[in-house]
C-alpha positions in Angstrom: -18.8 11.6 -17.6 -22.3 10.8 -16.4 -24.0 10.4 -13.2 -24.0 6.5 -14.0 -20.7 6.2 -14.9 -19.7 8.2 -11.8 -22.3 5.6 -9.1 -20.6 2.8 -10.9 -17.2 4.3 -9.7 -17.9 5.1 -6.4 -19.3 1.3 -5.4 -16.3 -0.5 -7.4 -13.8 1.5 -5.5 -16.2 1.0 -2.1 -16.2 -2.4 -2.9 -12.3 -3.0 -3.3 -11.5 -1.2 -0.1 -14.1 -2.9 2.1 -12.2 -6.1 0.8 -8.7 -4.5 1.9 -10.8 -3.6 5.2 -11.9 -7.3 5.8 -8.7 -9.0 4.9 -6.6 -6.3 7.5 -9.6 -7.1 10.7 -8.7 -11.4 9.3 -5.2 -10.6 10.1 -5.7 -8.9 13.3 -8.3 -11.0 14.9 -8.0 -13.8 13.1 -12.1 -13.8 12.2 -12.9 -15.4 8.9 -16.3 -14.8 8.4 -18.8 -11.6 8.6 -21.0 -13.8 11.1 -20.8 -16.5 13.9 -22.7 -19.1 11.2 -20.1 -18.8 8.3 -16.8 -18.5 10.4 -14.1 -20.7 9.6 -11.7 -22.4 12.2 -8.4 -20.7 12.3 -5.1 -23.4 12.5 -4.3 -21.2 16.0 -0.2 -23.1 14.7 -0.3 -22.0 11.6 -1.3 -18.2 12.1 1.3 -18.3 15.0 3.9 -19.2 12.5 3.2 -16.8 9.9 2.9 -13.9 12.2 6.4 -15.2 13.6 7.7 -14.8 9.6 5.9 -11.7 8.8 7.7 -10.2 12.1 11.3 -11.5 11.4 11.1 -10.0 7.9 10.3 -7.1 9.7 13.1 -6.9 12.2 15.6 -8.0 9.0 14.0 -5.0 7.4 14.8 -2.5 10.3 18.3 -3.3 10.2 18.9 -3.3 6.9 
């Protein structure tokens, strides 16, 4: 194992958890974008729906 191999590492396992980072802040604000200029517009319906699903799954879950 070398330094190289090591730094190569590191950023490929910081890269794939600032990914999981951004995708969990998308689901909790509902921001697309890392600035104003490349956000996308949400479909306010469609996120309102899908949080409604994810939530019934999750009280079927509970009582199960």
């Amino acid at each position: 194992m070398n330094l190289f191999a090591i730094m190569v590492h590191v950023l490929g396992e910081s890269t794939r958890h600032a990914g999981h980072a951004d995708i969990l802040r998308e689901g909790l604000d509902g921001r697309t974008g890392s600035r104003a200029e490349y956000e996308e517009q949400i479909d306010e319906e469609a996120r309102a729906a899908y949080c409604a699903k994810i939530e019934q799954a999750a009280r079927t879950a509970r009582t199960n």
